[in-house]
C-alpha positions as CSV (number, residue, x, y, z in Angstrom):
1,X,287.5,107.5,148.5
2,X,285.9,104.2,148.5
3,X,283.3,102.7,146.9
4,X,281.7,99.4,147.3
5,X,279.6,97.3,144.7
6,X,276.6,95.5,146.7
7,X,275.7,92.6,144.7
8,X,272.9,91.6,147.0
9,X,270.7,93.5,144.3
10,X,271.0,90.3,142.1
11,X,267.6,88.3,142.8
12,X,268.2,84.8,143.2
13,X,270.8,84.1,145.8
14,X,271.1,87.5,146.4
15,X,275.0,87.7,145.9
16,X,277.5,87.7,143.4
17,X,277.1,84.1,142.4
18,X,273.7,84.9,140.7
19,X,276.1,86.0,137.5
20,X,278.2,83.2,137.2
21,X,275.7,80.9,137.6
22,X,273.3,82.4,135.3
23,X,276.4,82.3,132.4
24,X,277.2,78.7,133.0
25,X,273.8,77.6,133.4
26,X,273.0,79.0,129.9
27,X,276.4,78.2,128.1
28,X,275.7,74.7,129.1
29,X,272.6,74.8,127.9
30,X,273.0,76.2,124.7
31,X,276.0,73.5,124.4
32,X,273.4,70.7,124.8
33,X,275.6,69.6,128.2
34,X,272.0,69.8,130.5
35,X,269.5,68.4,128.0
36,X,267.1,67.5,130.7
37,X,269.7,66.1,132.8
38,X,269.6,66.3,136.7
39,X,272.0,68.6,137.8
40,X,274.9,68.4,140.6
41,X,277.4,70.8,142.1
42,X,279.7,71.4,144.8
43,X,279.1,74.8,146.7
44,X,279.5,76.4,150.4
45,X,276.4,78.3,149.3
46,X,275.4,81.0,147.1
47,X,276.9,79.4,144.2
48,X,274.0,76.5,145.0
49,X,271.0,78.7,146.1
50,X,271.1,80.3,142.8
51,X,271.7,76.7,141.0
52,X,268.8,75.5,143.4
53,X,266.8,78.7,142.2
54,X,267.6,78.8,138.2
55,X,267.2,74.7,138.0
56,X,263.5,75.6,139.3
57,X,262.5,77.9,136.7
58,X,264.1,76.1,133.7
59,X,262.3,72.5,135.2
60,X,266.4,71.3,136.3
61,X,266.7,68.2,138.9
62,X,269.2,69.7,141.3
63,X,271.1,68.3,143.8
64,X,273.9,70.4,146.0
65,X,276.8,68.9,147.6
66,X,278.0,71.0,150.9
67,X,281.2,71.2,152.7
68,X,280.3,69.9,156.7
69,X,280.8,73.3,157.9
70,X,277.9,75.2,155.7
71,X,275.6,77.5,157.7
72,X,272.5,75.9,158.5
73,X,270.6,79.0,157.2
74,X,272.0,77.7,153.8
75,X,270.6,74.3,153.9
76,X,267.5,76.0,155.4
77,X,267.2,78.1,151.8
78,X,268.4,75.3,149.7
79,X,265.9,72.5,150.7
80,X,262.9,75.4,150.4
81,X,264.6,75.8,147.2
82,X,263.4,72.5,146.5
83,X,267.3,71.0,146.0
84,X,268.5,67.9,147.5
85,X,271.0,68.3,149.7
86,X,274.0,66.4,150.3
87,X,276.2,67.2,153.7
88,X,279.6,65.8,153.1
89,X,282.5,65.3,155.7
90,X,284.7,67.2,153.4
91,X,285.5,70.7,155.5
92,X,286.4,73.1,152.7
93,X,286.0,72.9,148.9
94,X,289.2,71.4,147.4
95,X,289.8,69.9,144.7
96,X,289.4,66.4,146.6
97,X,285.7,67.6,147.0
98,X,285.3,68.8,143.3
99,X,286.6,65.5,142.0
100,X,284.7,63.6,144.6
101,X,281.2,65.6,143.1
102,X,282.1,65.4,139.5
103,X,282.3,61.3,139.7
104,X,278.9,61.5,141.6
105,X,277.7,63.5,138.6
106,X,279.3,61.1,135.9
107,X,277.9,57.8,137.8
108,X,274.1,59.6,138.0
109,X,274.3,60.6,134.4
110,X,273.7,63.9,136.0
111,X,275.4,67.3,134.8
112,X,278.4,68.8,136.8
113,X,279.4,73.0,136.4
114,X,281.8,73.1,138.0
115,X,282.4,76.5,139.3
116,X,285.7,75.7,140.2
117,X,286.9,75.4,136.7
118,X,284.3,76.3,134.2
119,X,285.6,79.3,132.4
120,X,282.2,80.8,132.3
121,X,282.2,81.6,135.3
122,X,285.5,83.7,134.5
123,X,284.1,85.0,131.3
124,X,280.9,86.8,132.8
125,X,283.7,89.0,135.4
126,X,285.1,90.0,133.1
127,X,282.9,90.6,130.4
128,X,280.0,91.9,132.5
129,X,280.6,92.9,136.4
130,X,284.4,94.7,135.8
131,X,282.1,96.9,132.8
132,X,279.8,97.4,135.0
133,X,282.4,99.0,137.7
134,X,283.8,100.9,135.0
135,X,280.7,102.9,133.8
136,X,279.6,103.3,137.7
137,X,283.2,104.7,137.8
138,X,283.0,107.2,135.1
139,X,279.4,108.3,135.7
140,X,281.1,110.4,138.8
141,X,284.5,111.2,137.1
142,X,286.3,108.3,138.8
143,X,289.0,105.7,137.9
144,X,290.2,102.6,139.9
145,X,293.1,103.2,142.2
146,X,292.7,100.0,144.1
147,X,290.6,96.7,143.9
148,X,290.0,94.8,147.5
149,X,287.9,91.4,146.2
150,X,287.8,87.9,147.9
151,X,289.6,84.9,146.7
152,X,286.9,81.8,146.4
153,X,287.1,79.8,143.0
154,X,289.0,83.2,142.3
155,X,286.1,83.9,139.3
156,X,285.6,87.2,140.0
157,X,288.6,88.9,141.2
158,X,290.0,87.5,138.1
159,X,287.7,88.7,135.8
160,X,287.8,91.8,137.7
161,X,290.8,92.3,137.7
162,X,291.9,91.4,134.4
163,X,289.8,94.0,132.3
164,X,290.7,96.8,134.8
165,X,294.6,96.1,134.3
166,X,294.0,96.3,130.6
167,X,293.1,99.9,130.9
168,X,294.4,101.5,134.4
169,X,296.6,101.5,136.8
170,X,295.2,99.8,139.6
171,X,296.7,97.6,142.6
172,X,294.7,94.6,143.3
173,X,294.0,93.3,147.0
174,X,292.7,89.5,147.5
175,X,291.4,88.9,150.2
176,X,291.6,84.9,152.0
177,X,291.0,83.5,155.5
178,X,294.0,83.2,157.7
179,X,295.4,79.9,158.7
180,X,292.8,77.5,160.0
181,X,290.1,79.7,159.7
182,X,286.7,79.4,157.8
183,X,284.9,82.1,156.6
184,X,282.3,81.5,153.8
185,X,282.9,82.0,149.8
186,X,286.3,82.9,150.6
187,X,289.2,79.8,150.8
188,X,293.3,79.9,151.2
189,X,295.0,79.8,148.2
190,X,296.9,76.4,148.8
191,X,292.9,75.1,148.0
192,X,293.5,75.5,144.1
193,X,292.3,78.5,142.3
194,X,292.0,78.3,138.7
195,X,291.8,81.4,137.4
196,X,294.1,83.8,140.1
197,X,297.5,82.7,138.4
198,X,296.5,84.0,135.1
199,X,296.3,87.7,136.6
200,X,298.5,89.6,138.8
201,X,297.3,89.8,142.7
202,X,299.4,92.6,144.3
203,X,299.0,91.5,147.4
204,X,297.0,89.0,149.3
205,X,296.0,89.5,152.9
206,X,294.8,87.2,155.5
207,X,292.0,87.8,157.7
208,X,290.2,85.6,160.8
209,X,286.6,84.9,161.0
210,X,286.3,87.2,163.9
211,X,287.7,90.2,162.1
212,X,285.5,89.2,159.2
213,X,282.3,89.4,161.4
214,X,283.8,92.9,163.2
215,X,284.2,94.0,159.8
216,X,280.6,93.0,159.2
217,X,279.1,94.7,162.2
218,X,280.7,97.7,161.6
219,X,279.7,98.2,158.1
220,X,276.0,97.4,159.9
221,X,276.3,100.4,162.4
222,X,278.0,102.6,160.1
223,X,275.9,102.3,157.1
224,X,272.9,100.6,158.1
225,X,274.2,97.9,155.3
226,X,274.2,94.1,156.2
227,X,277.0,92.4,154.5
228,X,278.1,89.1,154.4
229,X,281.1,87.3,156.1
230,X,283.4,87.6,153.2
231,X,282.1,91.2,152.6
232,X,283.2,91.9,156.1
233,X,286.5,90.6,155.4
234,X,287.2,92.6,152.5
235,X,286.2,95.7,155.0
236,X,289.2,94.7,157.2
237,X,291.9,94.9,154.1
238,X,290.4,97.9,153.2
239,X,291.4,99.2,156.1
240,X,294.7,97.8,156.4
241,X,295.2,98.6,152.7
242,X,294.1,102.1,153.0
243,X,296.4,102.8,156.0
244,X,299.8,102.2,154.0
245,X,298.4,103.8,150.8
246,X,296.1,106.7,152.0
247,X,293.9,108.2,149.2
248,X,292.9,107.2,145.7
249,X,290.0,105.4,144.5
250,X,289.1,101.9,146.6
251,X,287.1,99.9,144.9
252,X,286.0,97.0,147.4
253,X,283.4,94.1,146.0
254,X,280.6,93.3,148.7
255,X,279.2,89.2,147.2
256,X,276.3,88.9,149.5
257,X,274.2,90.2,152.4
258,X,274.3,88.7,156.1
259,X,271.3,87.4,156.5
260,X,272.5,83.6,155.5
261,X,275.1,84.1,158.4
262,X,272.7,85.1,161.7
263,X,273.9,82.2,163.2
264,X,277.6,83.3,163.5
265,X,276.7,86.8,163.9
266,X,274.8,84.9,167.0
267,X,277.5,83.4,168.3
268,X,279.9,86.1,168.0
269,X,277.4,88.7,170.2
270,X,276.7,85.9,172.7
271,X,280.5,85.1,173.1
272,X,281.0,89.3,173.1
C-alpha cells in the first residue's frame, strides 16, 4: 500500500520548500542575521517563491539568483512576487553557484540562507514533516515500510529519514536525475549534498526527465492529482522499487504541484 504526502497544501510556494523556508527565515531572524537587511538566495524555484512570498509580508528586500535552465513560469511567479531576479549562466546549483551567491550577498551587505547548508532547513524535516508522517501513519494503523523522497539540498529526505530510522524499520529510496538530465528540485549527488551523508540512503535510483513527466501524467489521469516534475520522478522508483519488494507500506513525498512546469508538460505532448 502506498501513500503519498502532497505538500502542495502549504500556501506560499505551494510545495515543500514553504517549511524550510519558513524555519530559516525565522531562526535568522530571531538570531538578528536579517535585521532589515535585503535578502539573496540561490534557488531553481520553490525554495525562492516562498523567500519572494515571506520577504513580502515581513517587509524583506529580496533578490533570487536562478540557474539558466529555470522554468519561465518560475520567473513569471517570482517577479509578480515582487523579487528581483537574477538569471545566471550557471546550469544547475552547485556549490560553484552557492559560493558565487553568497559573495554577491557579502558585497551587497545583503543576507544569504543558504538552503544548501543551513541546518534549519534540516532541523524542520525532521522535527516537523517526518512527525507529521508518523501520526498520518498511525491514525490508520500503519507503519513505514519504505520511504521514496527526492535528493535536492537532501533537507528533507534527511530529516525524513533520520527520525523514521530512529524508530522503524524502513528502507529509504532517493530519488536523482540520471546522467545529464535536468529535472527541477531534484540534482545528482556528485552536486554536493550536505545533509544525505549523515543518514543512510538504501538505494538511490536514477530517473530521466521524460520518465519524470510520464510519471507525472500518469499520476494526472489516474488520480486526477497534478504533481510536479520531481513528484513524477519519485512515481517512477516507486514503481521500480515496488516491483522487487512487493507489499508493505510506501511512503512516497510529492514537493509540489505541476502547474510551474506547463511548459515541459507542453513540450513533452507536442513532441508525443
Amino acid at each position: 500500500m502506498s501513500f503519498a504526502k502532497l505538500e502542495f497544501f502549504n500556501p506560499f510556494s505551494r510545495s515543500i520548500k514553504d517549511r524550510t523556508v519558513f524555519n530559516m527565515l525565522l531562526r535568522a531572524m530571531e538570531r538578528g542575521d536579517i535585521n532589515g537587511r535585503a535578502l539573496f538566495e540561490a534557488s531553481s524555484g520553490n525554495t525562492g517563491i516562498s523567500l519572494a512570498a515571506l520577504s513580502n509580508v515581513f517587509g524583506i528586500k529580496f533578490r533570487a539568483y536562478l540557474p539558466k535552465p529555470t522554468p519561465k513560469a518560475t520567473q513569471v511567479l517570482l517577479r509578480v512576487l515582487g523579487a528581483e531576479v537574477v538569471v545566471t549562466d550557471f546550469e544547475t546549483i552547485d556549490t560553484e553557484m552557492v559560493g558565487f551567491v553568497k559573495e554577491e550577498a557579502r558585497k551587497a551587505g545583503a543576507a544569504n540562507l543558504n538552503q544548501f547548508e543551513n541546518d534549519d532547513n534540516f532541523d524542520v524535516h525532521y522535527r516537523i514533516t517526518a512527525r507529521e508522517i508518523e501520526e498520518q501513519l498511525r491514525s490508520i494503523g500503519k507503519e513505514p515500510d519504505v520511504l521514496i523522497a527526492g535528493i535536492g539540498t537532501s533537507g528533507h529526505i534527511a530529516g525524513i529519514a533520520k527520525y523514521l530510522k530512529e524508530r522503524y524499520d524502513v528502507h529509504v529510496v532517493g530519488v536523482v536525475p540520471a546522467k545529464g538530465e535536468k529535472i527541477p528540485g531534484i540534482k545528482r549527488l556528485e552536486t554536493g549534498q550536505k545533509w544525505y551523508p549523515q543518514v543512510k540512503v538504501d538505494r538511490v535510483v536514477e530517473v530521466t526527465q521524460r520518465e519524470a513527466i510520464e510519471g507525472s501524467i500518469a499520476v494526472a489521469r489516474r488520480d486526477g492529482l497534478l504533481i510536479g516534475l520531481s513528484s513524477g520522478a519519485v512515481v517512477k522508483a516507486y514503481e521500480r522499487v515496488s516491483e522487487e519488494f512487493g507489499g508493505g507500506t510506501y511512503v512516497l513525498i510529492f514537493p509540489d504541484d505541476g502547474f510551474k512546469y506547463v511548459e515541459v508538460f507542453e513540450g513533452y505532448l507536442g513532441a508525443g
